[in-house]
Backbone as JSON, one array per atom type, in Angstrom:
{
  "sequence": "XXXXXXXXXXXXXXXXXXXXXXXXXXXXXXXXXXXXXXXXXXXXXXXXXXXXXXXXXXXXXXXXXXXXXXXXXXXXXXXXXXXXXXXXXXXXXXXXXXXXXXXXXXXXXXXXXXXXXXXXXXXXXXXXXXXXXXXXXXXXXXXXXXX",
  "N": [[-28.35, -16.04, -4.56], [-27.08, -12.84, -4.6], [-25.35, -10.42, -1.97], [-24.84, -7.11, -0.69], [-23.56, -5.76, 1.67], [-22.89, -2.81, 3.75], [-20.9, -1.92, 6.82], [-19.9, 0.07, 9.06], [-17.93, 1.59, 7.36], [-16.66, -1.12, 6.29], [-17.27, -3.16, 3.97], [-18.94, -5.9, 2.57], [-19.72, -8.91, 0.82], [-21.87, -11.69, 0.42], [-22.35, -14.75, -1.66], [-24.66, -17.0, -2.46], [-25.89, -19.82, -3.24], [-27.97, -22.77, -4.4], [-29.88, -22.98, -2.67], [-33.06, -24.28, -0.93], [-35.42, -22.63, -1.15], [-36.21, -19.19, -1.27], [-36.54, -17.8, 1.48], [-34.82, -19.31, 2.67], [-32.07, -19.23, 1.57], [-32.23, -15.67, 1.93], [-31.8, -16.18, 4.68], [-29.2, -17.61, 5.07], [-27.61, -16.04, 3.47], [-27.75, -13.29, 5.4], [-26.78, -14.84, 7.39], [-24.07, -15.35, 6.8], [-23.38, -12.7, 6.03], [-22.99, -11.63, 8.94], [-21.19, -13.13, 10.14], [-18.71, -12.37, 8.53], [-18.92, -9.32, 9.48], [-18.54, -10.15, 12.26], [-16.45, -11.34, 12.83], [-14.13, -10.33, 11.36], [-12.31, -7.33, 10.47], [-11.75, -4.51, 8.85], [-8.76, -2.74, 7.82], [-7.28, 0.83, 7.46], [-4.46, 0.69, 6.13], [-2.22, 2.71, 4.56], [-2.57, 6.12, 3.26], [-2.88, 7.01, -0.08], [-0.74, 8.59, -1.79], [0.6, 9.56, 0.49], [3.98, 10.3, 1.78], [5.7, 7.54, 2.36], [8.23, 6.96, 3.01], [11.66, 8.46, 2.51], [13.69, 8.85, 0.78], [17.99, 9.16, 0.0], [18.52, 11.54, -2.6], [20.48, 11.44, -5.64], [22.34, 14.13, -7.3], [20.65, 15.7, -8.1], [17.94, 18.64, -7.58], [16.85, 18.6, -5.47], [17.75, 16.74, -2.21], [16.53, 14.81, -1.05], [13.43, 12.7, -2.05], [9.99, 12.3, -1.51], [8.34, 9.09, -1.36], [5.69, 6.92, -2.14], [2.24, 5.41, -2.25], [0.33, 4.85, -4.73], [-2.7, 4.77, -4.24], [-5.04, 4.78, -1.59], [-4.21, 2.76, 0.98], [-6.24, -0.39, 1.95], [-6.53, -3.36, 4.23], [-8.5, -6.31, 5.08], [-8.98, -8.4, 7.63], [-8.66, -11.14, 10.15], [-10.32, -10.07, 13.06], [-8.61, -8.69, 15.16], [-6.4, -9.06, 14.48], [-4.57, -6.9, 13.72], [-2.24, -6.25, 15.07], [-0.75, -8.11, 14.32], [0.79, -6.82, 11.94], [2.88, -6.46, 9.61], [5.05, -3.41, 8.01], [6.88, -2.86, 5.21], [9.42, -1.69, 3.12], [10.8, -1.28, 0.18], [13.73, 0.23, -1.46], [14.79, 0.92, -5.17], [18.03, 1.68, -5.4], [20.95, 3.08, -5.92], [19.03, 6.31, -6.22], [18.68, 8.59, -8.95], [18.74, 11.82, -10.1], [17.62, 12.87, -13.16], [14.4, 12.54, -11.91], [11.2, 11.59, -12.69], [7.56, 12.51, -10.98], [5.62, 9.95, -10.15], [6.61, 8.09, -11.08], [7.87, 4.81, -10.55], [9.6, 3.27, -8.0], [10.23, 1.7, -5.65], [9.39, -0.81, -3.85], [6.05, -1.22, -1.64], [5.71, -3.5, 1.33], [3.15, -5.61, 2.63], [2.72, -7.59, 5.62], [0.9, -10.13, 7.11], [1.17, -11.75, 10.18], [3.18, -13.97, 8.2], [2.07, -14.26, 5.8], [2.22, -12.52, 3.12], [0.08, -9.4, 2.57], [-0.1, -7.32, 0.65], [1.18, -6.05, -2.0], [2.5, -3.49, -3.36], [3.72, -0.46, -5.94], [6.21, 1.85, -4.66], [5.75, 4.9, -5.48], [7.47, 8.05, -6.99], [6.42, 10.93, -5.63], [7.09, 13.46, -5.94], [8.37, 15.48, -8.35], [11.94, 15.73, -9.34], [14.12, 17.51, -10.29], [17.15, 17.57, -12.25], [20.51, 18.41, -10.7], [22.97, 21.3, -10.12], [26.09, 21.79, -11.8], [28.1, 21.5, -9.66], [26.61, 20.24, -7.76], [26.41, 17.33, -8.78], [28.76, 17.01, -9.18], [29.56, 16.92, -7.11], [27.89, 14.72, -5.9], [28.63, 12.55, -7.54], [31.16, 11.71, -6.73], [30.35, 11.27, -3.86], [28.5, 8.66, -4.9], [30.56, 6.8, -5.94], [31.52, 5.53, -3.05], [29.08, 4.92, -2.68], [27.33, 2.2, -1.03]],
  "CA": [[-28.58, -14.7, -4.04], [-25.83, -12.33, -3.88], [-25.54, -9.71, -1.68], [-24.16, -6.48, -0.73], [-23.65, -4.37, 2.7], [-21.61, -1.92, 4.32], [-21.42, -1.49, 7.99], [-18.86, 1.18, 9.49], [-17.04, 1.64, 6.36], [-16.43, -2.27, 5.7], [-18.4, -3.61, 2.67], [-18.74, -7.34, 2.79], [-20.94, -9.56, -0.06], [-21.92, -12.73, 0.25], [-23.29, -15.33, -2.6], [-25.47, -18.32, -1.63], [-26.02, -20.85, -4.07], [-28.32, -24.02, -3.73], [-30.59, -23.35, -1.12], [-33.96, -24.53, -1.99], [-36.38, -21.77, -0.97], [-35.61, -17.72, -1.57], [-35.99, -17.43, 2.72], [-33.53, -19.99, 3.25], [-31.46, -17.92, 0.7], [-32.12, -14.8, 2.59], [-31.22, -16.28, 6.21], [-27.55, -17.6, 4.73], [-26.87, -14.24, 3.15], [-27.24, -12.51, 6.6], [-25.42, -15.33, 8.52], [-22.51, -15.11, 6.32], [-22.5, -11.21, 6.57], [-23.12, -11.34, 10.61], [-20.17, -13.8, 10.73], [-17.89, -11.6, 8.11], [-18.85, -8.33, 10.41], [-18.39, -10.17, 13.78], [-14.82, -12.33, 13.38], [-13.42, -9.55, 10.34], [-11.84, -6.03, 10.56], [-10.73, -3.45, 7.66], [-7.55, -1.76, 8.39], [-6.22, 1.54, 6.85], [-2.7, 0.86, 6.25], [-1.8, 3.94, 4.18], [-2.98, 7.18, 2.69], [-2.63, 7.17, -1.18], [-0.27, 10.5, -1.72], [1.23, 10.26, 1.26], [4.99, 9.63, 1.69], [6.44, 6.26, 2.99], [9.66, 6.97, 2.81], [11.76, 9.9, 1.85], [15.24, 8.32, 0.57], [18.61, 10.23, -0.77], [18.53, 11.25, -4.12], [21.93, 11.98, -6.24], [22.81, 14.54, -8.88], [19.5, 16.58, -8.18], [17.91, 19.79, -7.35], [16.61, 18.36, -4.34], [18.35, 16.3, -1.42], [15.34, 13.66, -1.23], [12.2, 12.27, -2.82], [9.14, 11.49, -1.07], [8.1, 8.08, -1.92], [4.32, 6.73, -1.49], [1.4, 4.58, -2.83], [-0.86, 5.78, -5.6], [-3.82, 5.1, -3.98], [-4.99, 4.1, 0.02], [-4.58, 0.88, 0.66], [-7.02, -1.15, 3.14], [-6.46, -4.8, 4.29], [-9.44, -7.46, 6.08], [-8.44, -9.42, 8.35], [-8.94, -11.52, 11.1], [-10.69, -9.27, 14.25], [-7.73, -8.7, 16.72], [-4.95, -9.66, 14.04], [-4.22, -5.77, 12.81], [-1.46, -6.01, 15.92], [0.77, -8.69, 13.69], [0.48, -6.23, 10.59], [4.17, -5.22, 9.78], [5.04, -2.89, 6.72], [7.88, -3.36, 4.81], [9.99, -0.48, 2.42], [12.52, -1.39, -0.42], [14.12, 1.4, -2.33], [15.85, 1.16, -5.88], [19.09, 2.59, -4.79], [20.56, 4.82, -5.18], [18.01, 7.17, -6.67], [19.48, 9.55, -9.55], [18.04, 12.81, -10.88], [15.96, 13.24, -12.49], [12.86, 11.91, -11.12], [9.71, 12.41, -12.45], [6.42, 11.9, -10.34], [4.71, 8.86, -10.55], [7.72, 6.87, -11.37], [7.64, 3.78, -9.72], [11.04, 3.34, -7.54], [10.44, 0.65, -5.13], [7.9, -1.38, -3.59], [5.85, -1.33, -0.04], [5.17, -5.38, 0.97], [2.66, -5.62, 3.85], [2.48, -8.73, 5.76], [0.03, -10.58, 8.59], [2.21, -12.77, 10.3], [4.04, -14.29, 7.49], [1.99, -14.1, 4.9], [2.03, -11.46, 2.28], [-1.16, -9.87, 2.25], [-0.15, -6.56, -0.25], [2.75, -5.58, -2.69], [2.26, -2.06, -4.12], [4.91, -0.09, -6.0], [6.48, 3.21, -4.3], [6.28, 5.69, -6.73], [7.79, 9.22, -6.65], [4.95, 12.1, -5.1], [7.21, 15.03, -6.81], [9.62, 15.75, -9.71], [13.58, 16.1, -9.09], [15.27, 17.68, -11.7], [18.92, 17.63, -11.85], [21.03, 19.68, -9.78], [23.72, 22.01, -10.92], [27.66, 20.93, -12.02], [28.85, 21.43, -8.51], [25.28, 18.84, -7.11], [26.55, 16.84, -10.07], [30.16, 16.76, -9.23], [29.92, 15.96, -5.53], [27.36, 13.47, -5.74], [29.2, 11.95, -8.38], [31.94, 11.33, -5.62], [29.64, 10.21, -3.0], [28.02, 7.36, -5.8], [31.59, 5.84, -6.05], [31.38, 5.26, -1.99], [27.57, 4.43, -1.37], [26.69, 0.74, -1.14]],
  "C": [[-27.22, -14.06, -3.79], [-26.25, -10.95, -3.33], [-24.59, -8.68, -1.2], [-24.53, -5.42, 0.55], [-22.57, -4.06, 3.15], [-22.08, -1.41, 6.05], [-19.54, -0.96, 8.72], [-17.66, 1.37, 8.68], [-16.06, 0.46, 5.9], [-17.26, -2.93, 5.03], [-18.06, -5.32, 2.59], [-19.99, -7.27, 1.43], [-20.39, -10.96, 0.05], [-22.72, -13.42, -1.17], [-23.97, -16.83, -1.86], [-26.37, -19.08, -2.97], [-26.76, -22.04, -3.76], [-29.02, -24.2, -2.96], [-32.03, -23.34, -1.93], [-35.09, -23.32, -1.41], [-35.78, -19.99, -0.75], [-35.93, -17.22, 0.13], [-34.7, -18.16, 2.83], [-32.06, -19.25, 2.22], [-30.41, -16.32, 1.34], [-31.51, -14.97, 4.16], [-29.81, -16.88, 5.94], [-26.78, -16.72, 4.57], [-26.63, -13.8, 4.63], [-26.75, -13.33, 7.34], [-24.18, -14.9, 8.13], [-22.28, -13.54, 6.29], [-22.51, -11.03, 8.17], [-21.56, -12.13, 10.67], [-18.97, -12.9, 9.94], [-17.68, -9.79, 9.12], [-18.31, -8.81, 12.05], [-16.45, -10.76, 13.78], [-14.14, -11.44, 12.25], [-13.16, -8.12, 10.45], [-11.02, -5.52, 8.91], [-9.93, -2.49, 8.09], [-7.06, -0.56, 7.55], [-5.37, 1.14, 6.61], [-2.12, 2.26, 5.86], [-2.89, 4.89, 3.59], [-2.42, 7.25, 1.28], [-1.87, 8.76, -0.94], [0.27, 10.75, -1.28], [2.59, 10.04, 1.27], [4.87, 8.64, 2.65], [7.54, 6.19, 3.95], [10.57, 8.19, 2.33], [13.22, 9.79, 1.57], [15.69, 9.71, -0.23], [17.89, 10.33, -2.24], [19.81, 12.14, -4.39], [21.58, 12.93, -7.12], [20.97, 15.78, -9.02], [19.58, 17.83, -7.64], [17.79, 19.92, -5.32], [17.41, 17.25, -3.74], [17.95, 15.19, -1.19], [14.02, 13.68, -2.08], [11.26, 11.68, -1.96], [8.47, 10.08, -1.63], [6.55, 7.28, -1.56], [4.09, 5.77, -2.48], [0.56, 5.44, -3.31], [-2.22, 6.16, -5.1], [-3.95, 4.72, -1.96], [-5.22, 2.89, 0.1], [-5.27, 0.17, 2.48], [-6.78, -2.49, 2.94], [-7.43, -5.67, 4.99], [-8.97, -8.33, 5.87], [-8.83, -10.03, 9.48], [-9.4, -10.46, 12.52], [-8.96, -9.41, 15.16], [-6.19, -8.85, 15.63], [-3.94, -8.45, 13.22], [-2.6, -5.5, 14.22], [-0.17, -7.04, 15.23], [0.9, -8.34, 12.63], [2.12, -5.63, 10.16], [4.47, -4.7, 8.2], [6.72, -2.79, 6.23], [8.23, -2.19, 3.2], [10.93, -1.18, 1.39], [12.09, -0.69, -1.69], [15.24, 1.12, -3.37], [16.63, 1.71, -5.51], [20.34, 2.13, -5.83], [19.88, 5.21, -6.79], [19.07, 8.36, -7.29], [18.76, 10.61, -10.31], [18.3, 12.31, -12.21], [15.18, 12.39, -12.59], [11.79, 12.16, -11.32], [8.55, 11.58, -11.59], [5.97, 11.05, -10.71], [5.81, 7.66, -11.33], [7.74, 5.67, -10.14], [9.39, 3.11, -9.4], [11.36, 2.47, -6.38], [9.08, -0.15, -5.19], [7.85, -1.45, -2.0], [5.22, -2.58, -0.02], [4.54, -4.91, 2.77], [2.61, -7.38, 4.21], [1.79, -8.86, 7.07], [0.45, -11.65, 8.74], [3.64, -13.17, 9.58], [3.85, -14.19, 6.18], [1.79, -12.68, 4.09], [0.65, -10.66, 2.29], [-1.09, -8.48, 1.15], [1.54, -6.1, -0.83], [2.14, -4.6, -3.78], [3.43, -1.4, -4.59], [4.66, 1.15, -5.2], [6.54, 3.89, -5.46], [6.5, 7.47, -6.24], [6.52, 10.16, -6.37], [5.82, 13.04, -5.46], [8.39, 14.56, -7.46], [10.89, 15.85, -9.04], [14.19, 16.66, -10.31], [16.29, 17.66, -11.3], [19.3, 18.89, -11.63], [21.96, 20.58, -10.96], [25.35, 21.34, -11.44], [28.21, 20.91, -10.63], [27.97, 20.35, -7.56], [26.38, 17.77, -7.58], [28.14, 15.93, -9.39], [30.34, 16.05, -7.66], [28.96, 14.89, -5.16], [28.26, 11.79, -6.4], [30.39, 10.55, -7.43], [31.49, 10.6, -4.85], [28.96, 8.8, -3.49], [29.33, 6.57, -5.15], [31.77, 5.13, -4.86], [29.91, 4.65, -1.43], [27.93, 2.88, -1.71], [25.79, 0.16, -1.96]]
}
């Protein structure tokens, strides 16, 4: 029997294999979703779209680049354990016009506790075109100095 519910915008399914009568079936299914709803939580983390991050960018029109996740990303997890959730940023650097949207320019790493539990790329949320010869010329300068 497999099954499929949603209760306050967390969708759980269980399968149940082996049981010899189609109640005993039916009373596994709803333990295993009563126990996935009672000891399990779904967390937002982000908003697909939104920025992250909003690093320099060189040699462009613009000064920065918003940086995000394509889509929204949700994590389930342990009830009570969305308090050791920490999110984690790293940015190709340095960032050089031009930039088109949807370029993928770092990555956001989520973790619970220690372990990993998502690695999504950052990708640009708008265009950069390149700046003018005088952008151009004094970024140019500042490159030779960044890190």
């Amino acid at each position: 029997l497999m099954t499929s519910a949603e209760r306050n915008g967390m969708r759980l399914i269980s399968v149940v294999l082996g049981s010899p009568s189609i109640r005993g079936r039916e009373d596994a299914s709803a333990a295993l979703l009563n126990y996935g709803y009672t000891f399990f939580e779904t967390v937002k983390l982000h908003e697909g779209g939104h920025a992250v991050v909003t690093p320099q960018v060189y040699k462009g029109e613009a000064e920065s680049v918003p940086l995000g996740t394509r889509s929204t990303t949700f994590v389930t997890l342990a009830r009570g354990a969305a308090d050791s959730i920490t999110k984690e940023t790293t940015v190709n650097s340095p960032l050089v016009a031009p930039i088109k949207a949807g370029t993928a320019l770092g990555q956001y790493t989520v973790r619970v506790g220690d372990e990993v539990v998502a690695r999504l790329p950052l990708v640009a949320l708008e265009d950069v075109e390149e700046g003018g010869l005088w952008r151009w010329a004094v970024d140019s300068i500042k490159l030779w100095f960044a890190d």
